[in-house]
C-alpha positions in Angstrom: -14.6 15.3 -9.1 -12.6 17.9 -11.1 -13.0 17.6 -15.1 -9.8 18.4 -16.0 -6.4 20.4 -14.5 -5.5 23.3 -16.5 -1.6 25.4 -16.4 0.6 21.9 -16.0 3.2 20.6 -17.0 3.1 16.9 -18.4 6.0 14.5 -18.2 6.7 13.9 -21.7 8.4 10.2 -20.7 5.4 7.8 -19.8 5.8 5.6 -16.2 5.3 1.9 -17.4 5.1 -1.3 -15.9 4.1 -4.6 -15.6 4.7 -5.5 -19.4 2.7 -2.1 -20.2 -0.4 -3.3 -17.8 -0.4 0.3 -16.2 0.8 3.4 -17.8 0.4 6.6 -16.5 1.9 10.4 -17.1 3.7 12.4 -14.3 1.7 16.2 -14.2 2.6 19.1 -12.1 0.3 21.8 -11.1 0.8 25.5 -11.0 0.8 25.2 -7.1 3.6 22.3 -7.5 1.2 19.5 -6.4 2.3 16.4 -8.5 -0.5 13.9 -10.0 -0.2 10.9 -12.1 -2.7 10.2 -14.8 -2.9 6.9 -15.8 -4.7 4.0 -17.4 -4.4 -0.3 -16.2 -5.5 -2.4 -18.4 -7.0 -5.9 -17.7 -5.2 -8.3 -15.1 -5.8 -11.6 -14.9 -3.5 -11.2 -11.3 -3.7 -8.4 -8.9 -0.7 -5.6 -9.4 1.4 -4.9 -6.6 2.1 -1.1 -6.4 4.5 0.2 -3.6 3.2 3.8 -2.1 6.2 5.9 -0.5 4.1 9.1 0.3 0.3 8.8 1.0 -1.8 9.0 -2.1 -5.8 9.3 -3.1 -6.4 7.2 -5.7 -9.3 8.9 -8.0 -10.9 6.1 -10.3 -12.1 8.4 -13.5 -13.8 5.5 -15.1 -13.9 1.8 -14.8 -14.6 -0.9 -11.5 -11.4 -2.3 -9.6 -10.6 -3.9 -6.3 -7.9 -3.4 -4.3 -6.1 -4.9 -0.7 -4.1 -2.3 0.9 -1.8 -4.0 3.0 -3.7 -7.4 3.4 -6.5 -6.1 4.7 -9.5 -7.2 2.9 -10.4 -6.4 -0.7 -12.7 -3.7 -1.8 -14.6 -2.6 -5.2 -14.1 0.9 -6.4 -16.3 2.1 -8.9 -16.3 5.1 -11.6 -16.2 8.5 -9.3 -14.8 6.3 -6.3 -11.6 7.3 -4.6 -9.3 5.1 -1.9 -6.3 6.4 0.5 -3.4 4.4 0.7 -1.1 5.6 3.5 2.6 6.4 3.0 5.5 3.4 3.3 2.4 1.2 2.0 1.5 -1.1 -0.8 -1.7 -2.0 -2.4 -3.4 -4.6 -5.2 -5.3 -3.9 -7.7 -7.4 -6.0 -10.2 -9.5 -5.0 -12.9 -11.8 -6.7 -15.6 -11.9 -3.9 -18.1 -9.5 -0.9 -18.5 -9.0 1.3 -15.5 -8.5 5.2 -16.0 -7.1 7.0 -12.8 -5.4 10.3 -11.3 -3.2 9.3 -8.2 -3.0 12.7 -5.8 0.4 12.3 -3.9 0.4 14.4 -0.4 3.8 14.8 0.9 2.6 15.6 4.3 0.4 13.1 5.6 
């Protein structure tokens, strides 16, 4: 897991949504790769997220679970990553705050 990503450039304009449940901050890398960094606080319900390209989800710290289109839930821990194919959509619950990076790949 990679500690931090150095020459990009930050969205200055935070992504939020459900009622400021999960923020996160659009980055792009030197190579043009795009990444979100973002945090989800507590849910008392699971958080429907639609994925339009495929994306690995990094968890940086905290636990979560998470149904990707109806299949059954898993737990994702601190260092944990999950794939959610493109034209997709996924829940996620957590108990405690949630700190992520989403990698978006354009070509799978």
């Amino acid at each position: 897991m990679q500690s931090q990503f150095d020459f990009v450039s930050v969205s200055k304009k935070p992504n939020i949504h459900f009622g400021g449940r999960s923020i996160s901050y659009v980055i792009k890398l030197e190579n043009g790769q795009t990444k979100t960094l973002g945090v989800i606080l507590a849910t008392e319900e699971p958080l429907t997220f639609e994925a339009h390209v495929a994306e690995e989800i990094e968890i940086i710290s905290g636990s979560c679970r998470v149904s990707i289109d109806h299949q059954e839930q898993q737990t994702y821990n601190t260092g944990d990553s999950f794939h959610v194919p493109a034209n997709s959509q996924f829940k996620i619950i957590t108990d405690d705050v949630l700190d992520y990076v989403c990698h978006f790949h354009d070509d799978a």
